[in-house]
DSSP file (Angstrom, degrees, kcal/mol; ACC not computed):
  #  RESIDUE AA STRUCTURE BP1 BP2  ACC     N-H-->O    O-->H-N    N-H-->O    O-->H-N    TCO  KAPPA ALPHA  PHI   PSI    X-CA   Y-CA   Z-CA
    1    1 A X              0   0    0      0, 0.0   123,-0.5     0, 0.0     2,-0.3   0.000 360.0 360.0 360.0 138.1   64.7  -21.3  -45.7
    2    2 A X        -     0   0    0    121,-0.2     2,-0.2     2,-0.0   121,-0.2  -0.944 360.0-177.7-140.7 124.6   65.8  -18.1  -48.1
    3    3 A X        -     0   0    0    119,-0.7     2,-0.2    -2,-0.3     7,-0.0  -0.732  12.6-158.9-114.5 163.5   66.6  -18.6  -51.9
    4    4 A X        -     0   0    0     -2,-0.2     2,-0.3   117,-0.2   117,-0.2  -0.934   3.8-164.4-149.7 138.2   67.8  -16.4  -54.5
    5    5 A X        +     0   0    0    115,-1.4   115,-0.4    -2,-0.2     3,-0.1  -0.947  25.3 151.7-127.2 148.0   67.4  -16.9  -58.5
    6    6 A X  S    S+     0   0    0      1,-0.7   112,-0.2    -2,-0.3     2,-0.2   0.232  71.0  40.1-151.0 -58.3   69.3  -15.0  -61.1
    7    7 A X  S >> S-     0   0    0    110,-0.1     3,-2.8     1,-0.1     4,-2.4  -0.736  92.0-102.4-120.1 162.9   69.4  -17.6  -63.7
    8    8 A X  T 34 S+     0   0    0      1,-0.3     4,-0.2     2,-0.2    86,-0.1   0.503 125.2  49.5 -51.8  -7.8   67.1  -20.3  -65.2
    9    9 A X  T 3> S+     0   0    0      2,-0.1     4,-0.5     3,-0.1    -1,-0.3   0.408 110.3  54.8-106.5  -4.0   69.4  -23.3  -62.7
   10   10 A X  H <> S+     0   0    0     -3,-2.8     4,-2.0     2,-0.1    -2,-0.2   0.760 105.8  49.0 -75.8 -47.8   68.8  -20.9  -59.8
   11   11 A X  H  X S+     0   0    0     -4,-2.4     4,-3.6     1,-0.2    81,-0.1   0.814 106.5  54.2 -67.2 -19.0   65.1  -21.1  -60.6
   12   12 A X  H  > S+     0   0    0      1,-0.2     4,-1.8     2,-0.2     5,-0.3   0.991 104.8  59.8 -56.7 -64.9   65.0  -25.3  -60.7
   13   13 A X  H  X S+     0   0    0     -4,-0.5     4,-1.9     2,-0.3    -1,-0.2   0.915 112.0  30.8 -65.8 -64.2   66.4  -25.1  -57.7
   14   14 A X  H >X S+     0   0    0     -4,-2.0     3,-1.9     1,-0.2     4,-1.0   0.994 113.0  62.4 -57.4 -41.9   63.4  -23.0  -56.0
   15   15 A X  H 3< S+     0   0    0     -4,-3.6    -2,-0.3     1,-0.3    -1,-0.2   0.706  99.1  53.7 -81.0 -15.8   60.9  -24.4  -58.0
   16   16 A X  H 3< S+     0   0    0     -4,-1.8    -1,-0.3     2,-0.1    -2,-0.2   0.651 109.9  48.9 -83.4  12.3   61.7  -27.8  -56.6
   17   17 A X  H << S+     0   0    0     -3,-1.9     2,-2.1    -4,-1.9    -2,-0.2   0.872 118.7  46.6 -73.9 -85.0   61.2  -26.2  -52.7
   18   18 A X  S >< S+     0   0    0     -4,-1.0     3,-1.0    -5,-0.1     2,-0.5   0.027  78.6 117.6 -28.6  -2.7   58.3  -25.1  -54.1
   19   19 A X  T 3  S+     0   0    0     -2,-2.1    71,-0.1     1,-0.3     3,-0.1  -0.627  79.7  28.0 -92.6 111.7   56.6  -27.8  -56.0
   20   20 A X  T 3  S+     0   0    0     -2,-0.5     2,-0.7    69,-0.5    24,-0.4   0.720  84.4 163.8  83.9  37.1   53.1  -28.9  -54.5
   21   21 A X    <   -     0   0    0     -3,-1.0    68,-1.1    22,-0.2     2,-0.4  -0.603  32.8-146.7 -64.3 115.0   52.5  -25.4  -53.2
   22   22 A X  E     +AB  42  88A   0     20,-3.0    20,-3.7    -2,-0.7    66,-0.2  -0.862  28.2 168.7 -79.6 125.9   49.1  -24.7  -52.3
   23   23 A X  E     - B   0  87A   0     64,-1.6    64,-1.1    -2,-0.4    18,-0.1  -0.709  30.2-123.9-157.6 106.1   48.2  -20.7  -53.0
   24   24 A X  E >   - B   0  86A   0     62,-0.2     3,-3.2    -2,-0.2    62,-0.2   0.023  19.8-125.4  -3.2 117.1   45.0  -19.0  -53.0
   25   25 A X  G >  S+     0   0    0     60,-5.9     3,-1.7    58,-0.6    58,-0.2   0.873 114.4  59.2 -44.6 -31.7   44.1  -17.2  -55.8
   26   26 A X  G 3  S+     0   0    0     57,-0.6    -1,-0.3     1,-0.3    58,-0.1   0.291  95.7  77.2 -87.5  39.7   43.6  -14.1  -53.6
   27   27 A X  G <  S+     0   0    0     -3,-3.2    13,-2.4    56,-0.1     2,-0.4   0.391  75.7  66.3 -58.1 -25.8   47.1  -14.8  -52.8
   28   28 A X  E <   +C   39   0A   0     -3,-1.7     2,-0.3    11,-0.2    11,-0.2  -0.802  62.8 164.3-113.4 129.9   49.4  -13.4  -55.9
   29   29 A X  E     -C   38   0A   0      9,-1.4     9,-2.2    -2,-0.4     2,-0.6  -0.959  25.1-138.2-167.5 175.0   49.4   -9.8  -56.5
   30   30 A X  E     -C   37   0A   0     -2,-0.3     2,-0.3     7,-0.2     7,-0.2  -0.902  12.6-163.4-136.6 119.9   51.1   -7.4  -58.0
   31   31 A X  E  >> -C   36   0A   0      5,-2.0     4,-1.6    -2,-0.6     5,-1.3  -0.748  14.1-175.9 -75.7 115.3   52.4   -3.9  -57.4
   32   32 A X  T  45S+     0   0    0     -2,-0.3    -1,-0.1     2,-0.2     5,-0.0   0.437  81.7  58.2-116.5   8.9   53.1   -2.6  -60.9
   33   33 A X  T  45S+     0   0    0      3,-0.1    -1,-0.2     1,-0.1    -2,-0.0   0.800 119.2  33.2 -86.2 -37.8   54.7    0.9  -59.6
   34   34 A X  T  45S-     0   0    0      2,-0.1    35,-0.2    34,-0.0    -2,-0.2   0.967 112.5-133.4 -83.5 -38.5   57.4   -1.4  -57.5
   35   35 A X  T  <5 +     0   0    0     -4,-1.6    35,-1.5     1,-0.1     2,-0.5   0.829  52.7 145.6  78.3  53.0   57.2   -4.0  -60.6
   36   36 A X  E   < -C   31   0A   0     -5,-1.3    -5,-2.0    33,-0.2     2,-0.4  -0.943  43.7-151.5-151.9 139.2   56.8   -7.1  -58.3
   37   37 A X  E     -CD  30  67A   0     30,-1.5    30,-2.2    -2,-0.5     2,-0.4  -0.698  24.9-175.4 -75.1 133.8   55.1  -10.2  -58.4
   38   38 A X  E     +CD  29  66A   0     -9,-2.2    -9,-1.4    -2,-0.4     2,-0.2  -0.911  16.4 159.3 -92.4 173.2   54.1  -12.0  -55.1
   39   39 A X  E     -CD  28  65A   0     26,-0.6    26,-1.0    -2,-0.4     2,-0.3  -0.753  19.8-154.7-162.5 124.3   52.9  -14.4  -54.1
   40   40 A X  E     + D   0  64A   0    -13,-2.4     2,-0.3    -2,-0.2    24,-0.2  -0.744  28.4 170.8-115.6 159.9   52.6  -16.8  -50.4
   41   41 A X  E     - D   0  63A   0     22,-1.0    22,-2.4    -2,-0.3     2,-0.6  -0.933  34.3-108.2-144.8 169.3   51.9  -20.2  -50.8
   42   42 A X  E     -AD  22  62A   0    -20,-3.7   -20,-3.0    -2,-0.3     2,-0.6  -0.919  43.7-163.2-102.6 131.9   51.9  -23.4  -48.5
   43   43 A X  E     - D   0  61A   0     18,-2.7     2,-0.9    -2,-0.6    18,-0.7  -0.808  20.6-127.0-118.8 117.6   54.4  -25.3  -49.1
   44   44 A X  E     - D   0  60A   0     -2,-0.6     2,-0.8   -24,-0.4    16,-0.3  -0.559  23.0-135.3 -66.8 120.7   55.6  -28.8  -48.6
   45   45 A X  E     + D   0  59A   0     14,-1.3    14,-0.6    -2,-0.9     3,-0.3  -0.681  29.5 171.9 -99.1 113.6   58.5  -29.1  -47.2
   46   46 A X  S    S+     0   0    0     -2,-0.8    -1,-0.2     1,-0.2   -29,-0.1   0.690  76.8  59.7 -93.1 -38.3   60.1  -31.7  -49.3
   47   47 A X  S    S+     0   0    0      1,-0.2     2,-1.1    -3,-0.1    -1,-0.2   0.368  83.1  93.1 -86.8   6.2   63.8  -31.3  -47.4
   48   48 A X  S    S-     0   0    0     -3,-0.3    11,-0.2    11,-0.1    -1,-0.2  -0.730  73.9-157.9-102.9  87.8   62.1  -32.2  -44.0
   49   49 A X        -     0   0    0     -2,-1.1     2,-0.2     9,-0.1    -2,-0.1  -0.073  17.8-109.8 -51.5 153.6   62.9  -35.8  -44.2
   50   50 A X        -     0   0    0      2,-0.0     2,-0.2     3,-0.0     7,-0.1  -0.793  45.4-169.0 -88.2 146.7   60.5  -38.7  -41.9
   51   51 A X    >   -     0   0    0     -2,-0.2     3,-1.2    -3,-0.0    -3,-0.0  -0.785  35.8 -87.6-150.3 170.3   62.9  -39.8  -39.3
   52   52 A X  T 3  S+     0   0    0      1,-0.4    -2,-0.0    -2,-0.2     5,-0.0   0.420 122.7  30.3 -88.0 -28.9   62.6  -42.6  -36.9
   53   53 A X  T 3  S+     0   0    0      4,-0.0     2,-0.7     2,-0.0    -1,-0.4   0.557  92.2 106.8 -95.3 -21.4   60.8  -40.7  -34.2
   54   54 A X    <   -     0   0    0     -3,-1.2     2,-0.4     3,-0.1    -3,-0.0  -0.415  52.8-152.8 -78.9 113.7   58.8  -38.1  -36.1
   55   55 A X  S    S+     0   0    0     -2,-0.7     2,-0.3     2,-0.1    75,-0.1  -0.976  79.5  25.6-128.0 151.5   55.2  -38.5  -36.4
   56   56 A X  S    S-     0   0    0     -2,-0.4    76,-0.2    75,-0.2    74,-0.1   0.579  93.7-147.6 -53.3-156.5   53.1  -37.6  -38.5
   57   57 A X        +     0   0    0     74,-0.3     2,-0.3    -2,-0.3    75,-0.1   0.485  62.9  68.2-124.2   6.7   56.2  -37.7  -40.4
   58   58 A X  E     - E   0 131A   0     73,-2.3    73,-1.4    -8,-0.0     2,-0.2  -0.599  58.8-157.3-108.9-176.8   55.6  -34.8  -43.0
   59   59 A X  E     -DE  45 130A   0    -14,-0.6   -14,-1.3    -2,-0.3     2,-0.3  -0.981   9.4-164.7-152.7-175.8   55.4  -30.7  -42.8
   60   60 A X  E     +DE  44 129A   0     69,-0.6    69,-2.1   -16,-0.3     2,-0.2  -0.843  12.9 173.2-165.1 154.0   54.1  -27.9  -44.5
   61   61 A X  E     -D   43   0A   0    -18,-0.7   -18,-2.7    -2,-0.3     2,-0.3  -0.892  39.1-103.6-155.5 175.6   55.0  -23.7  -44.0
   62   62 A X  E     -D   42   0A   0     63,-0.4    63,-1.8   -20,-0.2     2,-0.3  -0.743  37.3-176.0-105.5 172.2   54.1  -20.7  -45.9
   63   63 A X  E     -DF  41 124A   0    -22,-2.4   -22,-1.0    -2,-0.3     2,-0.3  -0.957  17.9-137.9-150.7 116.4   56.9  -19.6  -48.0
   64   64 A X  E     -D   40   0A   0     59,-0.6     2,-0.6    -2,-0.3    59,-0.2  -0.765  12.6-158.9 -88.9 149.7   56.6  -15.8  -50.3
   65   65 A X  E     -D   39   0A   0    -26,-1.0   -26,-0.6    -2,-0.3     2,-0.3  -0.984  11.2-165.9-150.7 109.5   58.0  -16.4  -53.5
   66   66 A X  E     -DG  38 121A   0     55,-3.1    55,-1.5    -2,-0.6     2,-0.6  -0.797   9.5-171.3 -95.2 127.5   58.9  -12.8  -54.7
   67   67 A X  E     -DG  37 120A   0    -30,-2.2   -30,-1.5    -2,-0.3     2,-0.3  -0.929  10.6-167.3-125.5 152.5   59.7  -12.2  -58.3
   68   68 A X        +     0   0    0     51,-2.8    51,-0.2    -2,-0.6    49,-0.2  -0.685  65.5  49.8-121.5 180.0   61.0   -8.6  -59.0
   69   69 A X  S    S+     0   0    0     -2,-0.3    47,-0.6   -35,-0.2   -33,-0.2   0.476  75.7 160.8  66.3   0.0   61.5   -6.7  -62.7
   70   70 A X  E     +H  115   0B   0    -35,-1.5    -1,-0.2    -3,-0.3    45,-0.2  -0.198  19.5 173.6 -47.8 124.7   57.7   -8.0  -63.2
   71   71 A X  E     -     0   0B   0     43,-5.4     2,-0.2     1,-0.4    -1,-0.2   0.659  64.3 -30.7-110.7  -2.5   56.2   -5.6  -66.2
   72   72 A X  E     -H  114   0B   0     42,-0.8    42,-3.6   -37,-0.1    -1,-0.4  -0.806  56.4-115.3-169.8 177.9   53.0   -7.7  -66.3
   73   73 A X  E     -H  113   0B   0     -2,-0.2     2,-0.2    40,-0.2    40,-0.2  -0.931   6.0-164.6-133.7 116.8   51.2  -11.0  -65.9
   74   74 A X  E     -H  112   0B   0     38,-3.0    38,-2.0    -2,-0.4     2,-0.3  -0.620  16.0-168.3 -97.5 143.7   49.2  -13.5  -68.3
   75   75 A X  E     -H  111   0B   0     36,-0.2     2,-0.3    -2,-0.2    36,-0.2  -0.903   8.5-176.6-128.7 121.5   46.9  -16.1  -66.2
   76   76 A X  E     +H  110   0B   0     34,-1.5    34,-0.7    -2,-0.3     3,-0.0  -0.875  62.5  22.4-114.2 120.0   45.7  -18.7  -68.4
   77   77 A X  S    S+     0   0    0     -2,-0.3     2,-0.3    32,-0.2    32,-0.2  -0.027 120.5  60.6  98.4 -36.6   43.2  -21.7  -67.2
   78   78 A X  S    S-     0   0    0     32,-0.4     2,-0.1     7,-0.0    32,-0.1  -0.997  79.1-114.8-145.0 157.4   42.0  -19.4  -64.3
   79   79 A X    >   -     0   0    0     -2,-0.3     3,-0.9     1,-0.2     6,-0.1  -0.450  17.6-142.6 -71.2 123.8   40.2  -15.6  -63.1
   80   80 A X  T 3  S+     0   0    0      1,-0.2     2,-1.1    -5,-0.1    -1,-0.2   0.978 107.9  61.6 -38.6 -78.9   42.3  -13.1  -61.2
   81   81 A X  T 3  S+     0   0    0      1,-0.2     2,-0.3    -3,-0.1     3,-0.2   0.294  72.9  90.0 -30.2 -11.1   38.8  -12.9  -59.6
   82   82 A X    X   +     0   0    0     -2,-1.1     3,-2.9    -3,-0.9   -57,-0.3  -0.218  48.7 166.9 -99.5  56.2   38.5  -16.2  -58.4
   83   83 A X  T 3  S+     0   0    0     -2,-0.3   -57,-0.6     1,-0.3   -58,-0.6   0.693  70.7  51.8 -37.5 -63.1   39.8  -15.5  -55.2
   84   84 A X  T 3  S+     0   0    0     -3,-0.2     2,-0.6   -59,-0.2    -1,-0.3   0.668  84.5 115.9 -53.2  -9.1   38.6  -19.0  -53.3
   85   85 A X    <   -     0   0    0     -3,-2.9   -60,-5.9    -6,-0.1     2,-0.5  -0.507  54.9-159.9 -62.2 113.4   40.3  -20.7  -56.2
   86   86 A X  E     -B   24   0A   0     -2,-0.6   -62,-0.2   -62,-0.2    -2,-0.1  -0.854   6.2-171.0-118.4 134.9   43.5  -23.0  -54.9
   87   87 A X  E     -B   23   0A   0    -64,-1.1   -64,-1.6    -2,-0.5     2,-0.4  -0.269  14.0-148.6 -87.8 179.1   46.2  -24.0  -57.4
   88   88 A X  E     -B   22   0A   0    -66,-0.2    18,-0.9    18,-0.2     2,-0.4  -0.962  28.0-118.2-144.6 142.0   48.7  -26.3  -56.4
   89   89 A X  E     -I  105   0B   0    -68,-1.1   -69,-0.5    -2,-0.4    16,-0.3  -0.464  27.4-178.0 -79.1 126.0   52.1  -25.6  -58.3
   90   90 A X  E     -     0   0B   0     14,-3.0     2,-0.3    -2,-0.4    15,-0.2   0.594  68.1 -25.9 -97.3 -35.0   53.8  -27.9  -60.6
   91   91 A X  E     -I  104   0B   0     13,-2.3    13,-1.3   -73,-0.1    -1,-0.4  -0.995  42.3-142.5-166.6 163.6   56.9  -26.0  -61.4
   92   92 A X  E     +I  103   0B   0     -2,-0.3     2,-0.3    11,-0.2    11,-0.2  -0.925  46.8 155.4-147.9 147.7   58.2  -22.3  -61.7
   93   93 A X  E     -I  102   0B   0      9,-1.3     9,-2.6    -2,-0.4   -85,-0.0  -0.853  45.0 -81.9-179.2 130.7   60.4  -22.4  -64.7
   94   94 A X  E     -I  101   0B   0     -2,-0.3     7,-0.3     7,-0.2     2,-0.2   0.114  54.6-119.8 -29.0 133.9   61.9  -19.9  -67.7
   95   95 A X        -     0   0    0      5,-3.6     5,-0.4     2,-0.1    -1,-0.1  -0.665   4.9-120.0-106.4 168.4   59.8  -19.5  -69.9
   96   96 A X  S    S+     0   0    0     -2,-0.2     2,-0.4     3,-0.1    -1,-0.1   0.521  97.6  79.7-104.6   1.1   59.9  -20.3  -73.6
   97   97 A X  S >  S-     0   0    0      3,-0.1     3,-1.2     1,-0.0    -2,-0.1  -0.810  98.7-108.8 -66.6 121.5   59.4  -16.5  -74.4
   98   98 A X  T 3  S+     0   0    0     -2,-0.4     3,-0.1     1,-0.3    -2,-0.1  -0.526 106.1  21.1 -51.0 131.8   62.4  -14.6  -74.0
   99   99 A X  T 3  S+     0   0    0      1,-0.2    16,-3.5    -4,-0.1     2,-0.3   0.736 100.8 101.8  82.4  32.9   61.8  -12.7  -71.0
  100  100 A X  E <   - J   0 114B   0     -3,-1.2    -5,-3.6    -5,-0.4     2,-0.5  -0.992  51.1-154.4-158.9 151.1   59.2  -14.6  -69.2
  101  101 A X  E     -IJ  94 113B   0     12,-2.6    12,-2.3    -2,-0.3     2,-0.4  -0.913  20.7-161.3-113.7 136.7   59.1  -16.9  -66.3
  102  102 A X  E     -IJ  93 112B   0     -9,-2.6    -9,-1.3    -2,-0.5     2,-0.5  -0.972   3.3-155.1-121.9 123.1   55.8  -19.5  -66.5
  103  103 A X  E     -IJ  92 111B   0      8,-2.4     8,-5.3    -2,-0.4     2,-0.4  -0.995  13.8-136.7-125.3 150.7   54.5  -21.5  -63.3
  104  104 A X  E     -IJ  91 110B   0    -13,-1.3   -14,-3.0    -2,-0.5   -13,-2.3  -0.802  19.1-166.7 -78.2 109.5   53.0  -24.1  -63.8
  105  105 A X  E >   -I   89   0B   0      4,-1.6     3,-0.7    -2,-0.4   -16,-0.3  -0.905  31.3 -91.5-128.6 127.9   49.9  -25.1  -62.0
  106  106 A X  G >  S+     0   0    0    -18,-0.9     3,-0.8    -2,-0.3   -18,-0.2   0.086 109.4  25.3  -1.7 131.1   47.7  -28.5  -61.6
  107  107 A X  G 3  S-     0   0    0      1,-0.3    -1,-0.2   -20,-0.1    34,-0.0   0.560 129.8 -73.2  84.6  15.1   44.8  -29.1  -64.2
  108  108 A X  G <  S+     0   0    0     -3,-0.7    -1,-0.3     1,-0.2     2,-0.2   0.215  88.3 135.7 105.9 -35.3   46.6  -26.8  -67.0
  109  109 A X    <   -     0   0    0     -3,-0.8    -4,-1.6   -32,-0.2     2,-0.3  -0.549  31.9-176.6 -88.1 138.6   46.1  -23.2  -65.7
  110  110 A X  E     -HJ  76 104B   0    -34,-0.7   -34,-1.5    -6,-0.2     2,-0.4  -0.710  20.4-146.5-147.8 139.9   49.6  -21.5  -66.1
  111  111 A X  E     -HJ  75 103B   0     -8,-5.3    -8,-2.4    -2,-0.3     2,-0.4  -0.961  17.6-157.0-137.2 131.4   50.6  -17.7  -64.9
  112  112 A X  E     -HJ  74 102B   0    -38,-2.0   -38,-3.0    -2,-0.4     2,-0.3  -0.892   6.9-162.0-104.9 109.0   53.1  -16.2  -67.4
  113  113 A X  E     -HJ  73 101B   0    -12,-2.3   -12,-2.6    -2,-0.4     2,-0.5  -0.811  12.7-136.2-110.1 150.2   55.3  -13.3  -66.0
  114  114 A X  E     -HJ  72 100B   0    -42,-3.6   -43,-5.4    -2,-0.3   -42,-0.8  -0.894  30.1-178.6-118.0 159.9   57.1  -11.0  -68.1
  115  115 A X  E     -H   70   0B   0    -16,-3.5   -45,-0.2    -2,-0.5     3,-0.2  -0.948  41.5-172.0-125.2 128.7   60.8  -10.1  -67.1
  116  116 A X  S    S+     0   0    0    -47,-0.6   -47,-0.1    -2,-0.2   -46,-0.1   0.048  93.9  27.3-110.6  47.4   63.5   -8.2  -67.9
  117  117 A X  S    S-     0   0    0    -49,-0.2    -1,-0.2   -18,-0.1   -49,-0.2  -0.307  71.2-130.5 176.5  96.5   65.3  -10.1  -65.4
  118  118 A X        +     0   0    0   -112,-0.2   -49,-0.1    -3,-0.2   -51,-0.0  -0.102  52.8 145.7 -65.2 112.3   65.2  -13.6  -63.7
  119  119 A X        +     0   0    0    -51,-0.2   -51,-2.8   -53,-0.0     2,-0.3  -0.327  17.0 157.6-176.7  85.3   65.4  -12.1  -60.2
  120  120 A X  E     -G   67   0A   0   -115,-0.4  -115,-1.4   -53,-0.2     2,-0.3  -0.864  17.8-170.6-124.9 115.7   63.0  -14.6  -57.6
  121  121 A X  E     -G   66   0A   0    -55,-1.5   -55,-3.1    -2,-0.3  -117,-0.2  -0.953   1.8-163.6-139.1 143.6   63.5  -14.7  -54.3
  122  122 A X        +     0   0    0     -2,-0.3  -119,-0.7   -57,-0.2   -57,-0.2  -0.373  10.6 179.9 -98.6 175.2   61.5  -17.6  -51.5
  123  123 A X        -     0   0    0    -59,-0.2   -59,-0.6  -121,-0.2  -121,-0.2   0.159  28.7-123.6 157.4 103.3   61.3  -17.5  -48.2
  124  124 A X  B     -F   63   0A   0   -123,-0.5   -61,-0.3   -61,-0.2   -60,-0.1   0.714  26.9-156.7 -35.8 170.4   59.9  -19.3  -45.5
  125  125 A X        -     0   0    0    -63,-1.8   -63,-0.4     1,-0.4     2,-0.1  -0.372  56.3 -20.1-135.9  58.7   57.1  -17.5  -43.0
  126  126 A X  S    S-     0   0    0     -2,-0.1    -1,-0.4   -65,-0.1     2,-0.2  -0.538  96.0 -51.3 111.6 168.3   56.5  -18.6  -39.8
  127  127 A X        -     0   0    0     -2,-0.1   -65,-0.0     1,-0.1   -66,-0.0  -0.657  62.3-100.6-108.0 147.4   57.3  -22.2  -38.2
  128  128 A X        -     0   0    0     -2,-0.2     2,-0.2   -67,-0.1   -67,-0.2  -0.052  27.1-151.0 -58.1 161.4   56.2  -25.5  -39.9
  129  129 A X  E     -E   60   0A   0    -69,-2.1   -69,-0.6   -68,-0.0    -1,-0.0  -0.954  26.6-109.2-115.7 103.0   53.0  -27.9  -39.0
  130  130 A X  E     -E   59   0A   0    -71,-0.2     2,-0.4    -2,-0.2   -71,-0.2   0.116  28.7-165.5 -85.6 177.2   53.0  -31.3  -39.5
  131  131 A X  E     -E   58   0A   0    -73,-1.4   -73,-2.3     1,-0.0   -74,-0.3  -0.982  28.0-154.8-138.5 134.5   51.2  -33.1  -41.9
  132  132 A X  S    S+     0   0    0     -2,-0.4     2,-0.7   -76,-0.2    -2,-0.1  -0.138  76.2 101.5 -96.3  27.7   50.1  -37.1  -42.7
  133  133 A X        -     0   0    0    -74,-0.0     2,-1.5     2,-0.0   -74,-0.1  -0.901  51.9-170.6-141.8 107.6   49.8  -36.0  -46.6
  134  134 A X        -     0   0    0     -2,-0.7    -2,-0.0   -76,-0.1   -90,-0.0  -0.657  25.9-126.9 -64.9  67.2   52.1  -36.6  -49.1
  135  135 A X        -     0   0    0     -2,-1.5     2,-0.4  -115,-0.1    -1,-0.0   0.159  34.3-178.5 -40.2 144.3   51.6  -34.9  -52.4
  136  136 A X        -     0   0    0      2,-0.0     2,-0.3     0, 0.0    -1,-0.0  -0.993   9.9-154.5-141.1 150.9   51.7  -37.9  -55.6
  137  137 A X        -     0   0    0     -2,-0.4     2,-0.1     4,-0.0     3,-0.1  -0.986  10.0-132.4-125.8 132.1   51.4  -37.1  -58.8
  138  138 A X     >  -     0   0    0     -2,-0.3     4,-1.2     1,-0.1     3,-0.2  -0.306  35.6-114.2 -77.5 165.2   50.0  -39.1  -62.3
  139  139 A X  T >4 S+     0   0    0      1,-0.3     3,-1.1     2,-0.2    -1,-0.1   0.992 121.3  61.9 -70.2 -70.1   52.2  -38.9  -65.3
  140  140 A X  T 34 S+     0   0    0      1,-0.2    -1,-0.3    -3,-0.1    -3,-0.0   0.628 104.3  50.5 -58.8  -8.9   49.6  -36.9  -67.0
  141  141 A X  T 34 S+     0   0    0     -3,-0.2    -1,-0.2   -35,-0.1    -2,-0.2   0.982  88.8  91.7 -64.4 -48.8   50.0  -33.9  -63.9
  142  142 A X    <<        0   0    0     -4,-1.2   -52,-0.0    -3,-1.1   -51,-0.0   0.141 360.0 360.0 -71.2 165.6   53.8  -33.5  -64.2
  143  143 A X              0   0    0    -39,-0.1    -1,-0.2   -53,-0.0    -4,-0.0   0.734 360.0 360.0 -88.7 360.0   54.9  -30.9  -66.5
């Protein structure tokens, strides 16, 4: 899988591939000479339907989800420093600052990039695994 975002309905569109990504804190960094965000995450793969023969019936990949024009990055709810920290992703979404993209993470904690240009691109890593686990969610997680 390879996505591309340029506008805030290109980004829906990743941020539901992406949605119940697992990613290690020591996972995101950022180059601020290139201006770009990364990040690799594990990722559910939501478009790999259960079919009639497949068991278990889910899968999971890593996926980098690159954001470029980054001029810096707010993390709210959690420490750069708490590398063994894993978030699980709610949502990657415009943000309600001109010029900033906000994902959204389980339990509140939120990393805020600023942009002067919606310009995100995913892309799978390496061959899926399967998986018996199903992300679910309670009202009060989604965002």
């Amino acid at each position: 899988m390879r996505l591309r975002a340029e506008d805030a309905d290109d980004l829906a569109v990743i941020s539901a591939v992406v949605q119940d990504a697992l990613i290690s804190v020591k996972d995101l960094t950022y180059d601020s000479t290139a201006r770009r965000f990364t990040l690799v995450v594990n990722r559910f793969r939501w478009e790999a339907q259960p079919g009639a023969n497949r068991e278990p019936a889910f899968e999971r990949t890593f996926c980098a989800v690159t954001f470029d024009a980054v001029e810096g990055a707010i993390y709210r709810g959690f420490r750069r420093r708490d590398e063994e920290r894993i978030l699980a992703l709610l949502a990657i979404r415009a943000g309600d600052v001109p010029g900033t993209v906000e994902l959204e993470f389980s339990g509140g904690a939120t990393l805020r990039l600023r942009t002067s240009a919606i310009n995100v691109y995913a892309t799978d890593i390496g061959e899926a695994w399967p998986t018996a686990w199903q992300p679910a969610h309670s009202a009060s997680d989604t965002p």
